[in-house]
C-alpha positions, 0 to 999 in steps of 0.5 A: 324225396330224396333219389336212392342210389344202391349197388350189387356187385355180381361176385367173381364176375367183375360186374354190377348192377346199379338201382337209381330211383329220383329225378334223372337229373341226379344221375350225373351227380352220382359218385360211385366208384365202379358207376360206369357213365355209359350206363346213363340212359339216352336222355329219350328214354330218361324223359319216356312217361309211358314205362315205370322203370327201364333198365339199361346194360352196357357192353361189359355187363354191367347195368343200371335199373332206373326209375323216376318213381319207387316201382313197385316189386313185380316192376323191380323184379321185372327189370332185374330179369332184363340185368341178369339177361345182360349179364348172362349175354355178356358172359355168353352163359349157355344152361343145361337146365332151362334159366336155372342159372338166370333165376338164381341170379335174379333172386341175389339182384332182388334179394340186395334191392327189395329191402331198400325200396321197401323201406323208401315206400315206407318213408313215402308213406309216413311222408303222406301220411304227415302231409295230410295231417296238417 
């Protein structure tokens, strides 16, 4: 299948977080103009077979979720927890009321990949479902 590639920019913060599900390969063919290269992953962590998806953030708060495979939405909104938590580092956030704040801007990164990934799982299933009628 095809890698999907989706962006969601943090608005008035001047950061990003990417999601790129696919063959790590596909990361170096990536063109967007705000994808910093220092988000790819080391190449230990792009090859690792013991984790669904990781997420990797860089030291201007920007971050990349990635994933060989569609994960699934518990594992999704597990790794946009580790973006917002660069984020927040980054912009050294200090809340009055305990991760108000962080979960806010979980919902908005979930919020702007979940429909994505939900319509990729439905290819994928149709796909299967195509393959095994023949």
């Amino acid at each position: 299948m095809k890698p999907l590639f989706a962006h969601f920019c943090v608005t008035g913060f001047d950061r990003d977080v990417f999601l790129y599900v696919g063959d790590p390969a596909g990361l170096k063919r990536v063109r967007h103009q705000r994808f910093n290269k220092i988000l790819l992953p080391p190449r230990e962590d792009l090859e690792r077979t013991d984790v669904d998806a990781l997420c990797m953030g860089n030291k201007h708060g920007s971050s990349l979720i990635f994933a060989r495979e569609t994960p699934t939405d518990a594992t999704l909104v597990h790794e946009c927890v580790h973006a917002a938590a660069f984020l927040h580092e980054d912009l050294g956030v200090k809340e009055s009321s305990p991760f108000e704040g962080l979960c806010y801007l979980v919902e908005n990164i979930f919020a702007a990949f979940q429909p994505r990934l939900a319509k990729r799982r439905a290819a994928e299933a149709r796909a299967k479902k195509k393959g095994k009628s023949k």
